[in-house]
MARTORNU-557396 format. One record per residue (C-alpha): x, y, z negated; residue in three letters. Coordinates in Angstrom, 2 decimals. Layout:
<r><px>X</px><py>Y</py><pz>Z</pz><residuo>ALA</residuo></r>
...
This chain:
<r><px>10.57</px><py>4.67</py><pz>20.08</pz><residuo>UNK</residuo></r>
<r><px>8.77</px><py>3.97</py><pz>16.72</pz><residuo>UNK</residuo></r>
<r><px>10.40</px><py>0.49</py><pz>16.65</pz><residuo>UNK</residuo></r>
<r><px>13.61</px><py>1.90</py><pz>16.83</pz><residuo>UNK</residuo></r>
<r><px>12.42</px><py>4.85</py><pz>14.08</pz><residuo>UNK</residuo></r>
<r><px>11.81</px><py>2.32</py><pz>11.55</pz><residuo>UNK</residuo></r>
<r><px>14.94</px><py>0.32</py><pz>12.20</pz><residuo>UNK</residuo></r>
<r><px>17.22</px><py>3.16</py><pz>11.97</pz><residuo>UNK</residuo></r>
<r><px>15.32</px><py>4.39</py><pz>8.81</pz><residuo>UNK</residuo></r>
<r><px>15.81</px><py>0.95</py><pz>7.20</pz><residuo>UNK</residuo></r>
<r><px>19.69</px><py>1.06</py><pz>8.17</pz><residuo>UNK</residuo></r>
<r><px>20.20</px><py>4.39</py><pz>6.66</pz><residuo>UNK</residuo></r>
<r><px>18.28</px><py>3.16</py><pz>3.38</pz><residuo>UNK</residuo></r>
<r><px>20.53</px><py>0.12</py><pz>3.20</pz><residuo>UNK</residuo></r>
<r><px>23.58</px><py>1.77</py><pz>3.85</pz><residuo>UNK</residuo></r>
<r><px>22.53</px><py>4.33</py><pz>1.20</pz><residuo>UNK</residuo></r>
<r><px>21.55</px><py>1.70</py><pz>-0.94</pz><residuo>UNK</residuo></r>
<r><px>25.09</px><py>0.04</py><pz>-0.88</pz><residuo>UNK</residuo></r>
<r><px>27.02</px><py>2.47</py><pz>-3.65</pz><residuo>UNK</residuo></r>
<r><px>24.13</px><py>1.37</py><pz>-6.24</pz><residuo>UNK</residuo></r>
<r><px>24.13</px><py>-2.38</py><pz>-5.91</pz><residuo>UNK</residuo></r>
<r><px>28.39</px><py>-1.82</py><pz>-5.70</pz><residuo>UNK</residuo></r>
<r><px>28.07</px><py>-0.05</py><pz>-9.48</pz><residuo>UNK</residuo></r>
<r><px>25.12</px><py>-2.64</py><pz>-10.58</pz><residuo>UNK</residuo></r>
<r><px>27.79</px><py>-5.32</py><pz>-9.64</pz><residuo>UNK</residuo></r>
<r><px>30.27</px><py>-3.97</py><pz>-11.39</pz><residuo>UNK</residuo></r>
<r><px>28.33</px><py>-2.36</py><pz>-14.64</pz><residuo>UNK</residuo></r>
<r><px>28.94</px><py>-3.12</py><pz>-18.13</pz><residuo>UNK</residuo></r>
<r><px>25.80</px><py>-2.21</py><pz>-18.64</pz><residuo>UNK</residuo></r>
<r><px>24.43</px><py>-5.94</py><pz>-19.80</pz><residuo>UNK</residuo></r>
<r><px>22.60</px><py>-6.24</py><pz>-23.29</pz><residuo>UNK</residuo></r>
<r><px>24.43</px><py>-7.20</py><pz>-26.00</pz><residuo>UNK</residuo></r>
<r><px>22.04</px><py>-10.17</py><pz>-26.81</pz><residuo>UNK</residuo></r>
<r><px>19.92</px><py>-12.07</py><pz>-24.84</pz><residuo>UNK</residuo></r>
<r><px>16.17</px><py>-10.85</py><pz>-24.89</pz><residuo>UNK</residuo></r>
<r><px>15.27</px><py>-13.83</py><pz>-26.71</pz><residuo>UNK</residuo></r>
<r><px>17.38</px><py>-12.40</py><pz>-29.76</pz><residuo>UNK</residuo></r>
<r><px>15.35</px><py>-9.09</py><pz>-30.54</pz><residuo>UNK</residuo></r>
<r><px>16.01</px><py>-9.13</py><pz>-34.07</pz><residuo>UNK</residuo></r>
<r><px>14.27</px><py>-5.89</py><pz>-34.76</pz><residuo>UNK</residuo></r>
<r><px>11.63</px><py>-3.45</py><pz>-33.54</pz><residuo>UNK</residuo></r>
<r><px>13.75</px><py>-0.41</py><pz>-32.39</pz><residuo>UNK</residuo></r>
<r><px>15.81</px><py>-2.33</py><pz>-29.89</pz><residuo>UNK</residuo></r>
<r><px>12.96</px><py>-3.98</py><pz>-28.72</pz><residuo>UNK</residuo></r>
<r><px>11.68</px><py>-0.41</py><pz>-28.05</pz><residuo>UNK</residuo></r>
<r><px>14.80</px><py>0.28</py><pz>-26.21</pz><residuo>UNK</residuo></r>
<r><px>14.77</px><py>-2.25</py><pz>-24.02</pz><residuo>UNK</residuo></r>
<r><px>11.28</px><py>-1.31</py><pz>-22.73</pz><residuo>UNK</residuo></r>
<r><px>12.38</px><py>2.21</py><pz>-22.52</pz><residuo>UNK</residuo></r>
<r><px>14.69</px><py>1.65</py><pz>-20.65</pz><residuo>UNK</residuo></r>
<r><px>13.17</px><py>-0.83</py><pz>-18.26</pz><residuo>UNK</residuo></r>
<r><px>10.31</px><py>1.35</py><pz>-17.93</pz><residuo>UNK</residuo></r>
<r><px>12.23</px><py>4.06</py><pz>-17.11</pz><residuo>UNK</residuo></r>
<r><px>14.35</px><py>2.02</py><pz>-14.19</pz><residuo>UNK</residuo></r>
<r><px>11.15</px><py>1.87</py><pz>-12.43</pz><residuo>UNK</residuo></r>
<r><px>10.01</px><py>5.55</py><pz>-12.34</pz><residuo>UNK</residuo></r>
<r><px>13.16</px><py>5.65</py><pz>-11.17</pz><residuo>UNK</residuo></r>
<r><px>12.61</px><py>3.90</py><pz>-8.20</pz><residuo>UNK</residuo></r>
<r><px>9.36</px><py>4.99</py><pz>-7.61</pz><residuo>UNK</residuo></r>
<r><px>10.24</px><py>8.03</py><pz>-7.91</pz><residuo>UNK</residuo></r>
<r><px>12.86</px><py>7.47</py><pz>-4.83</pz><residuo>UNK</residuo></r>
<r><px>10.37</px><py>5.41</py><pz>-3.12</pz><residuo>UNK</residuo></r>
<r><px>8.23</px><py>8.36</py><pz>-3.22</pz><residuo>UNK</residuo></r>
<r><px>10.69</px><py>10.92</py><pz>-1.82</pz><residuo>UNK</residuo></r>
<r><px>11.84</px><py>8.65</py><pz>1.05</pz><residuo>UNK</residuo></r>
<r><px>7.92</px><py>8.10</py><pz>1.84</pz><residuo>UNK</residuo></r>
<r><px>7.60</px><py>12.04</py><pz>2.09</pz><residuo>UNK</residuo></r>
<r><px>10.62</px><py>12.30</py><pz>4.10</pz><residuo>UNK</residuo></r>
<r><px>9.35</px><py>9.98</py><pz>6.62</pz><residuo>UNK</residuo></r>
<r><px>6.13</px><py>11.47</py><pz>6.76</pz><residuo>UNK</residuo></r>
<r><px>7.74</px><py>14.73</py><pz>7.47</pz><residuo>UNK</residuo></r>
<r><px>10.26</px><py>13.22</py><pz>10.22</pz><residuo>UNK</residuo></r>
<r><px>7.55</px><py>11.53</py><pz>12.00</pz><residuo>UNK</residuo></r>
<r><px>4.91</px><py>14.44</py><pz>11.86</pz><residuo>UNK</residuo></r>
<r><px>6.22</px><py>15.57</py><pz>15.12</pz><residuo>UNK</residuo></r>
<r><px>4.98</px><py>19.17</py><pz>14.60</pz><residuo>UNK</residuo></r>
<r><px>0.90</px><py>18.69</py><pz>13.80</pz><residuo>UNK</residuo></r>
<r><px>0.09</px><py>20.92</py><pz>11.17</pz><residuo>UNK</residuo></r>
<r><px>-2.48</px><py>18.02</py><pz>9.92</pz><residuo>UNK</residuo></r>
<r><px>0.98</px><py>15.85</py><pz>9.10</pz><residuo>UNK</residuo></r>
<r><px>3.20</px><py>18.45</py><pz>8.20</pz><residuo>UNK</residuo></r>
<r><px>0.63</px><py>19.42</py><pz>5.76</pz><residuo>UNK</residuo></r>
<r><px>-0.33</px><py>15.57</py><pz>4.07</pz><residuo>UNK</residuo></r>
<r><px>4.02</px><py>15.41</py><pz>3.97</pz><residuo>UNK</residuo></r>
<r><px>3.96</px><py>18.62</py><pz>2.00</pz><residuo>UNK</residuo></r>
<r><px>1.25</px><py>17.22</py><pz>-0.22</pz><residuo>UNK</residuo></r>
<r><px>2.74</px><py>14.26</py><pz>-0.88</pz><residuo>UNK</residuo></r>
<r><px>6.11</px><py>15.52</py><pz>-1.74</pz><residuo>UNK</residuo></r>
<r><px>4.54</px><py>18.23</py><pz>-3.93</pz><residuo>UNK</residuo></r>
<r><px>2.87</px><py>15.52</py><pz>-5.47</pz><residuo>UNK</residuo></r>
<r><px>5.85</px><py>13.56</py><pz>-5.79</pz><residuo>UNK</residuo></r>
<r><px>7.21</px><py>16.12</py><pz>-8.01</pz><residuo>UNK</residuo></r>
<r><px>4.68</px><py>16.45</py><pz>-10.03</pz><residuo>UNK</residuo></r>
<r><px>5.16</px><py>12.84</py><pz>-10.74</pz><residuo>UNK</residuo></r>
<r><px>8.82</px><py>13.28</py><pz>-12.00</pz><residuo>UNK</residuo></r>
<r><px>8.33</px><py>16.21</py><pz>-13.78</pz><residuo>UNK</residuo></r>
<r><px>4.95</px><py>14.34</py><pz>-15.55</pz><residuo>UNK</residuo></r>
<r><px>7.93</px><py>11.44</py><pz>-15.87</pz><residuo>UNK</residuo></r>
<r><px>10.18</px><py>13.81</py><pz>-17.31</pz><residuo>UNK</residuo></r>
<r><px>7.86</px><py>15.26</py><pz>-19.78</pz><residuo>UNK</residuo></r>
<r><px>6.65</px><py>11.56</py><pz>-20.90</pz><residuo>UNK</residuo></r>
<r><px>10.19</px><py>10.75</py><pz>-21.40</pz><residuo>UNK</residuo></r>
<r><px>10.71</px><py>13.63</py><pz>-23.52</pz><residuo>UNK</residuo></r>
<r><px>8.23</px><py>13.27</py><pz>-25.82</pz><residuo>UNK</residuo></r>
<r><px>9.03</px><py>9.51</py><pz>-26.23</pz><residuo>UNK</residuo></r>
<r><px>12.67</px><py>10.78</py><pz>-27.16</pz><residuo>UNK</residuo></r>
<r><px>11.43</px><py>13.28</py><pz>-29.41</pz><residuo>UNK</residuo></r>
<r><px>9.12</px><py>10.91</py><pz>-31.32</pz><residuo>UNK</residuo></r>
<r><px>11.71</px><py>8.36</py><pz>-31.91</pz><residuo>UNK</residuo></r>
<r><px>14.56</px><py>10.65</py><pz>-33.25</pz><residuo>UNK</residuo></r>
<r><px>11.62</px><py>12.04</py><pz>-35.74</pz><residuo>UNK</residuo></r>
<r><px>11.23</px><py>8.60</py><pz>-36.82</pz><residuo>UNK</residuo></r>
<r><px>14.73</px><py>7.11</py><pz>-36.86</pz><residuo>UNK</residuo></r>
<r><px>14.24</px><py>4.98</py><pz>-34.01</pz><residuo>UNK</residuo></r>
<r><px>17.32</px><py>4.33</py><pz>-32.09</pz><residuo>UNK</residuo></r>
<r><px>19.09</px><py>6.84</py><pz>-33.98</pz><residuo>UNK</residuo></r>
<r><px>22.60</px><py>5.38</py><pz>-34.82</pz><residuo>UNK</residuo></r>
């Protein structure tokens, strides 16, 4: 029964999953330069914003789908139920924290002209 838990959870991921890679394909999203051509600070900046910003990203779905399973499998016991709760609490903490970082990163570079076109 677990076996077949974790294979259906990994279909349903995929199949979720399929949308995003379709609009990755398809983005014009690609830097204008290659990264060996950062001519200048600011879009050096931008380019690890960004990047860095992709990956709380997906953490921060990562860490959803982990609370998600911990609530599907906790089968009732107030023990599971309880660590699922925690850890999806938790989980937004993280985003808003995320969020918040973000922000002030945003605000600090408009102040200074960074990125501002």
């Amino acid at each position: 029964m677990t076996k077949t838990k974790i294979v259906l959870t990994l279909v349903a991921l995929s199949v979720l999953a399929l949308p995003v890679m379709a609009l990755a394909a398809n983005s014009n999203s690609a830097p204008e330069a290659p990264l060996n051509a950062i001519a200048d600070m600011p879009t050096l900046i931008t380019y690890i914003e960004n990047a860095l910003w992709m990956i709380f990203g997906l953490m921060a779905v990562i860490c959803f789908v982990v609370a998600g399973i911990l609530f599907l499998t906790a089968g009732g016991v107030p023990e599971k139920v309880q660590s699922a709760r925690s850890a999806f609490i938790w989980g937004i903490a993280g985003v808003v924290v995320g969020i918040v970082a973000y922000s002030i990163i945003a605000i600090v570079s408009s102040v200074m002209g960074v990125g501002v076109q």
